[in-house]
C-alpha positions as CSV (number, residue, x, y, z in Angstrom):
1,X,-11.7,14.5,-17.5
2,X,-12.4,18.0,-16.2
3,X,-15.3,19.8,-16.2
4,X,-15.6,22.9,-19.2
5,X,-17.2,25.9,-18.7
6,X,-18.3,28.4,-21.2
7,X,-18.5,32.1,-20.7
8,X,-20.4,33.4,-23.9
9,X,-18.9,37.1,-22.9
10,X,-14.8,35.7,-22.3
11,X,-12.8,34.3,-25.3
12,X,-12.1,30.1,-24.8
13,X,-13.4,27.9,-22.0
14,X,-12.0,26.8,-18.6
15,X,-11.2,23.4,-17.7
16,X,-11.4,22.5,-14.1
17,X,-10.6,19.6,-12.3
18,X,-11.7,17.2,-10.3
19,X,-9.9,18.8,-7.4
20,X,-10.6,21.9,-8.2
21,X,-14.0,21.6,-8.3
22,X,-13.6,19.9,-4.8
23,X,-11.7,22.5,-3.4
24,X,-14.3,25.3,-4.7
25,X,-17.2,23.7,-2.8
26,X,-15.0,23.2,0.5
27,X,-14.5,27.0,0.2
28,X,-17.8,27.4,-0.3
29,X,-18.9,25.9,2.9
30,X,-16.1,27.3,4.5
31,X,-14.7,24.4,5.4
32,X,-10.6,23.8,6.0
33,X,-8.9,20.3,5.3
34,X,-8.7,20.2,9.4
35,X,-12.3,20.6,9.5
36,X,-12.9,18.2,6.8
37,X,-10.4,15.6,9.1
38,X,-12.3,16.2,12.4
39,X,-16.0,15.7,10.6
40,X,-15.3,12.8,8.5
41,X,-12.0,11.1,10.6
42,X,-10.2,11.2,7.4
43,X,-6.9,12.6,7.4
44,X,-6.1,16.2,6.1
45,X,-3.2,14.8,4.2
46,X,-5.9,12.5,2.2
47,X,-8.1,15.3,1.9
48,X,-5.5,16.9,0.2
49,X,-4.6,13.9,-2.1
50,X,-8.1,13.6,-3.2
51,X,-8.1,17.3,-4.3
52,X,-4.7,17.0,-5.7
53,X,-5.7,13.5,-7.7
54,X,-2.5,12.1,-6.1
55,X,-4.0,8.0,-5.4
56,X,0.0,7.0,-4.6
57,X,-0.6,9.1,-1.0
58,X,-2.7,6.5,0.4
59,X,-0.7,3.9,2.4
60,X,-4.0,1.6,1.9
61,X,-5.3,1.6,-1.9
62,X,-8.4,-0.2,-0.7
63,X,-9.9,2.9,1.5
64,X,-9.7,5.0,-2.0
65,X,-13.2,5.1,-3.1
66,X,-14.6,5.4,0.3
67,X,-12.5,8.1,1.2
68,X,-13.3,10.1,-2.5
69,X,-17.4,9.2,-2.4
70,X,-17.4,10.3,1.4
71,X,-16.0,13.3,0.7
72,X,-17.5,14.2,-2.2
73,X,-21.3,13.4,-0.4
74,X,-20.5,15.9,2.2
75,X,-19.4,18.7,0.0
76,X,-23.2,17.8,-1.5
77,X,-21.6,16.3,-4.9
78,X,-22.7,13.7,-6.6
79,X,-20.6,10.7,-5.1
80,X,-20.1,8.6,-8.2
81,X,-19.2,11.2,-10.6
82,X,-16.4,12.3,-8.6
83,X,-15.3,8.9,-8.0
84,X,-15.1,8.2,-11.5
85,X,-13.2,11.6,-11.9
86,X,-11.0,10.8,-9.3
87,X,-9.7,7.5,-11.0
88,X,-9.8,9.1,-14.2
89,X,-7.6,11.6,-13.4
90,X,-5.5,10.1,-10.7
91,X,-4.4,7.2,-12.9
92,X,-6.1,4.7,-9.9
93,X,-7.7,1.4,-11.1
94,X,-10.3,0.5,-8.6
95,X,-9.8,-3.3,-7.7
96,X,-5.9,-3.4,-8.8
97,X,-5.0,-1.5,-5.4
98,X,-2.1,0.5,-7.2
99,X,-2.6,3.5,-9.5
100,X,-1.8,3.4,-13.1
101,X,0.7,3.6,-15.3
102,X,1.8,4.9,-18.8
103,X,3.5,2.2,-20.2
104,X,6.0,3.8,-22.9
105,X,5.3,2.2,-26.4
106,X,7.6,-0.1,-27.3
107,X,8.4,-1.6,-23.6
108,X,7.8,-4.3,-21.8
């Protein structure tokens, strides 16, 4: 689920994601994903999997919502919300250690 923003003076709305969202407050602060690496000891390649909603990067499923609440508390976001955006949009089910699926109908 993305966040929606209305402009009453522009036509539609705009979706963002998850990652976007993340990447939007990282600029903010004026942080890169190298900074991110060195103040958290995360790796800038997870960083980047977080923003991207890519859960199939991590060699580890288990270090998943650490990594996404850790990050998301020091952008200054609430830590849950983008957790639950995170696994919403990355497909990953916390506790099942591999990210979902989309079973076509009609298979097994």
């Amino acid at each position: 689920m993305s966040n929606v923003l209305n402009n009453p003076g522009a036509s539609g709305s705009y979706e963002f994601s998850v990652g976007d969202e993340l990447r939007g407050e990282r600029a903010t602060l004026g942080k890169t994903l190298l900074d991110i690496q060195r103040d958290l000891r995360i790796k800038a390649a997870y960083i980047a999997a977080i923003e991207d909603a890519k859960a199939d990067v991590f060699p580890n499923p288990s270090f998943i919502p650490g990594y996404v609440r850790s990050y998301a508390r020091y952008l200054g976001m609430d830590a849950e919300e983008v957790y639950r955006r995170f696994c919403q949009e990355s497909g990953f089910v916390p506790g099942a250690g591999q990210p979902r699926t989309t079973v076509a109908q009609g298979s097994k």
